[in-house]
C-alpha positions as a printed Julia matrix, in Angstrom:
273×3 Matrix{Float64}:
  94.13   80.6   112.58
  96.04   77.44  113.03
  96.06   74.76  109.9
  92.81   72.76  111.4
  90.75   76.13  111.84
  91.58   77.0   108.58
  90.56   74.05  107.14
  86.79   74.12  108.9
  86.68   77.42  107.78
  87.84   77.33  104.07
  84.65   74.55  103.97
  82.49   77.05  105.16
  83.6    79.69  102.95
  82.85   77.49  100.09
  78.9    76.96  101.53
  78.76   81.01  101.55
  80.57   81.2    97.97
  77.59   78.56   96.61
  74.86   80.54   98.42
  75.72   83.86   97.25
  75.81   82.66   93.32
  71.91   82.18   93.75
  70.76   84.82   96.01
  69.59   88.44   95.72
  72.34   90.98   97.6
  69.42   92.0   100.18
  69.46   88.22  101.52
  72.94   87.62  101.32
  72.94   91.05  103.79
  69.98   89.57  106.02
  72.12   86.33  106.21
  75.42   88.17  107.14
  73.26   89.88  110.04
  71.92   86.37  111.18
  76.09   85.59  111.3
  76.95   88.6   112.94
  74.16   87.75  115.69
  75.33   84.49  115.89
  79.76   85.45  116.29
  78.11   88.14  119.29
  76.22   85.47  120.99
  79.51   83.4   120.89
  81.69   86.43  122.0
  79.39   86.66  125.4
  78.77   83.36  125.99
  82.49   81.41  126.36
  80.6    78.44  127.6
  79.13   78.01  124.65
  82.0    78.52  122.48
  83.63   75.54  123.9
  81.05   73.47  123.87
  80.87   74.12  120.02
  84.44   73.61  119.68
  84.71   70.54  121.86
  86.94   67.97  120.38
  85.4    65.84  122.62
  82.01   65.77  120.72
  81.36   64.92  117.44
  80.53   67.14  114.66
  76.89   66.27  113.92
  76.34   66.43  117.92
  77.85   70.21  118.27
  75.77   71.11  114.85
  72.4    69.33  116.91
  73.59   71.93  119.87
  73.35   74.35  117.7
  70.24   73.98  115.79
  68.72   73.36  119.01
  69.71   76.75  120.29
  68.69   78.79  117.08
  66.16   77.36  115.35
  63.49   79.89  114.78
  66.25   82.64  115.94
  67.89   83.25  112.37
  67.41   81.98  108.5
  67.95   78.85  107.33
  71.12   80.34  105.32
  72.76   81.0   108.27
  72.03   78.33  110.58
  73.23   76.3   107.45
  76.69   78.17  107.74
  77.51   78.11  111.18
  76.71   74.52  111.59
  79.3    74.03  108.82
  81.83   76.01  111.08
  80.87   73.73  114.37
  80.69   70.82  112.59
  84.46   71.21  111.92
  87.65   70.95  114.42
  88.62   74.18  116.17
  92.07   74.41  117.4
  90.53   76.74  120.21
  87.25   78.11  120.89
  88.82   81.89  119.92
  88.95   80.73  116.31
  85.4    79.54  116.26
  84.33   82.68  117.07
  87.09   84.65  114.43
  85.73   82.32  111.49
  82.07   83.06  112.76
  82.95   86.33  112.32
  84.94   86.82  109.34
  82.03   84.4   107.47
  79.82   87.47  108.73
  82.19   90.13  107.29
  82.51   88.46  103.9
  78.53   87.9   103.46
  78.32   91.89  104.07
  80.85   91.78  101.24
  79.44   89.37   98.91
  76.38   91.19   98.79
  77.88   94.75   98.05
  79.55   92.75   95.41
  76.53   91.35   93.73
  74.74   94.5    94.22
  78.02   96.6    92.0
  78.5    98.6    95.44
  81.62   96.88   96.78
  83.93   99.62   95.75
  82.19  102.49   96.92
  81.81  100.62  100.13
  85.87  100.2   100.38
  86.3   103.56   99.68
  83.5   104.73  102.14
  85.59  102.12  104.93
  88.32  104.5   104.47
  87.08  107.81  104.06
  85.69  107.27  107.59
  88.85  105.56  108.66
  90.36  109.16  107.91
  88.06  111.16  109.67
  88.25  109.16  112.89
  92.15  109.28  112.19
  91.85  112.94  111.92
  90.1   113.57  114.97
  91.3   112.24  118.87
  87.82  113.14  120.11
  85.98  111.08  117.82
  88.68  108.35  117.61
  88.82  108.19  122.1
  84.96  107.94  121.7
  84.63  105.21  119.21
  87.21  102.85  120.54
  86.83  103.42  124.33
  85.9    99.68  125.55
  83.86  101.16  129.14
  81.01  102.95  126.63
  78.33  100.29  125.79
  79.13   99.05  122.0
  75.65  100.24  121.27
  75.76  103.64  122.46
  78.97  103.47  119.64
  76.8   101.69  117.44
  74.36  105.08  117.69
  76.82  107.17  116.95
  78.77  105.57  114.11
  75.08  105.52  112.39
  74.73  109.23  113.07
  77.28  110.23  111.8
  77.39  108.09  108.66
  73.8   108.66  107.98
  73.06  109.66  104.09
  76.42  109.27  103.88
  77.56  105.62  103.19
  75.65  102.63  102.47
  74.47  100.25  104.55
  76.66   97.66  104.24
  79.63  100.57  105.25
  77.15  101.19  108.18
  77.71   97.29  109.27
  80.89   96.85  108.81
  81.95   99.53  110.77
  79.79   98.13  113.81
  82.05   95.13  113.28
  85.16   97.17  113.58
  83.69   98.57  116.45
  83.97   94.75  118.48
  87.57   94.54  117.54
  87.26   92.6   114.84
  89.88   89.67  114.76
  91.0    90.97  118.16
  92.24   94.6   116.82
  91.62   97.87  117.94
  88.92   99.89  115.89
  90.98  101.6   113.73
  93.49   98.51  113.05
  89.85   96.53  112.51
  88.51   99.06  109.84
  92.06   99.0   108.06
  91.47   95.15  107.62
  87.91   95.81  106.41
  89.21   97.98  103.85
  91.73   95.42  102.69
  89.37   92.4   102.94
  86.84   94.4   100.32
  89.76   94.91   97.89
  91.05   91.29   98.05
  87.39   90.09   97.25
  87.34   92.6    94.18
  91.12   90.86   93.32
  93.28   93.87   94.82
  95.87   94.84   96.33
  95.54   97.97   98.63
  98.62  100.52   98.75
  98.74  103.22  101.52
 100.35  106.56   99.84
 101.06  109.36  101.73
 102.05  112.82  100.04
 102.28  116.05  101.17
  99.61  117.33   99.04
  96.99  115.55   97.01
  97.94  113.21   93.79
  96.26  114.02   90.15
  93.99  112.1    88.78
  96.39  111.41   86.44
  99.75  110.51   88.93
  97.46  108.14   90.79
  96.91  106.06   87.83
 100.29  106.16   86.74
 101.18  104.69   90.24
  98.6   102.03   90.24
  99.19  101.04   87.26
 103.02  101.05   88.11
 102.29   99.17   91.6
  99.98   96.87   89.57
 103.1    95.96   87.49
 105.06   94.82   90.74
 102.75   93.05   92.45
 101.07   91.39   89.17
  97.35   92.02   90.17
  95.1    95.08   90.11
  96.0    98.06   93.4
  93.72  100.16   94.73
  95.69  103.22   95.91
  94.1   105.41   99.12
  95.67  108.72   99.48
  96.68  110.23  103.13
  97.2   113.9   103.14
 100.12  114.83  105.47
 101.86  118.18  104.87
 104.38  117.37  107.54
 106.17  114.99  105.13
 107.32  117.6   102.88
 107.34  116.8    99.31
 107.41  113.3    97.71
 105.58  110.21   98.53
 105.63  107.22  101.0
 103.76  103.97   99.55
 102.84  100.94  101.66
 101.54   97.88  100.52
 101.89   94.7   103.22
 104.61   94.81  104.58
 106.71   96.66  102.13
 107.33  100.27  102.49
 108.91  102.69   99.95
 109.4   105.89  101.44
 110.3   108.96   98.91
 109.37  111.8   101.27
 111.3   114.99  101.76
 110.79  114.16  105.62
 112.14  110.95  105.49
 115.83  112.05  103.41
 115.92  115.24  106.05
 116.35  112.66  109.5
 118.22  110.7   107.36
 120.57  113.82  106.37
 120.04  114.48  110.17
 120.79  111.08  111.65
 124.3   111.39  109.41
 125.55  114.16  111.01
 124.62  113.28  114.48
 126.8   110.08  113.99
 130.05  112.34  112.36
């Protein structure tokens, strides 16, 4: 988002923050459904998205626009919200709908948070980010764009049925629009990582050729913890192809200790002699 987007959206942010403190976790979810409904509405209709965006206009006239169009159509809560989004400057009618959105995503958050699920929903993100990895079929299914979304929808909630919670369920429906314009497994990686930065963490990526201890996880954490002086929440790939050793990834920074990685380098040498 550019600096004025931002801005309209950090003020809505602040609306959701103040709602949550008072509300049960079941209404907090209703409301993030009510702002989910609303950022699809705005993803099929463009006309409308500029028209809510419209420099032109005045704040309190795009917010009228909007209460006139969903009144009656979703909770007070949420029309609340979104007419604090419209009633603020939009550097293009894109980032309305990515802040309608991501205020969406983070009410499915806030209430796994008030409810004490919101880790078991960022590992449940990833798990299933894993599987689909794991499997072309199921990854070509979920993420081809000509199948309707809700025929994807279907299956995402078959498969994760008894399985995850609810809010999981969601979230991974949003991942299945492209959330922030990625593809579905670039959209649940950002899911995972938005649920960790709302529980204060940082999210490392570690890949080893077998599985860690108990034990040698925590010592990494709490070695990771050290460097990046807040709490990490380590998620373990399995890849025997690597060797022996680990590869970490946290941001943009990579550390890469793998047997794999000092053989092409070995390799790469010699090649060059």
């Amino acid at each position: 988002m550019q600096a004025a987007s931002r801005e309209s959206y950090k003020i809505a942010a602040e609306r959701l923050d103040a709602y949550v403190r008072g509300a049960e976790p079941s209404a907090v979810a209703t409301t993030a459904a009510d702002l989910l409904s609303v950022a699809d509405l705005l993803r099929r209709e463009p006309r409308l998205r500029r028209a809510l965006s419209d420099p032109a206009r005045s704040g309190a006239d795009r917010s009228a626009l909007l209460g006139e169009l969903l009144r009656g159509k979703v909770g007070a809560e949420a029309l609340d919200l979104v007419a604090s989004l419209v009633a603020g400057r939009w550097s293009a009618p894109s980032e309305l709908l990515g802040g309608t959105e991501r205020l969406g995503v983070e009410a499915l958050l806030a209430s796994a948070d008030s409810a004490g699920d919101l880790g078991e929903v960022e590992d449940e993100l990833f798990r299933f980010g894993q599987v689909v990895s794991g499997e072309p079929a199921l990854s070509n299914a979920l993420a081809d764009p000509i199948a309707p979304i809700g025929q994807r929808a279907g299956l995402v909630r078959e498969l994760l049925a008894g399985k995850a919670r609810p809010v999981t369920v969601s979230l991974v429906e949003v991942a299945l629009s492209g959330f922030g314009g990625r593809s579905f497994t670039g959209a649940l990686t950002r899911l995972v990582e938005l649920a960790a930065d709302r529980r204060d963490r940082q999210v490392a990526y570690v890949t080893a050729a077998a599985p860690l201890s108990e034990e040698d996880e925590r010592r990494l954490g709490a070695s990771l913890s050290a460097i990046y002086g807040r709490e990490v929440s380590v998620k373990q790939t399995v890849d025997p192809s690597v060797l022996g050793g680990v590869s970490v990834r946290v941001g943009s920074d990579l550390y890469d200790g793998t047997v794999l990685r000092r053989l092409n380098e070995s390799r790469n040498a010699l090649t060059k002699r």
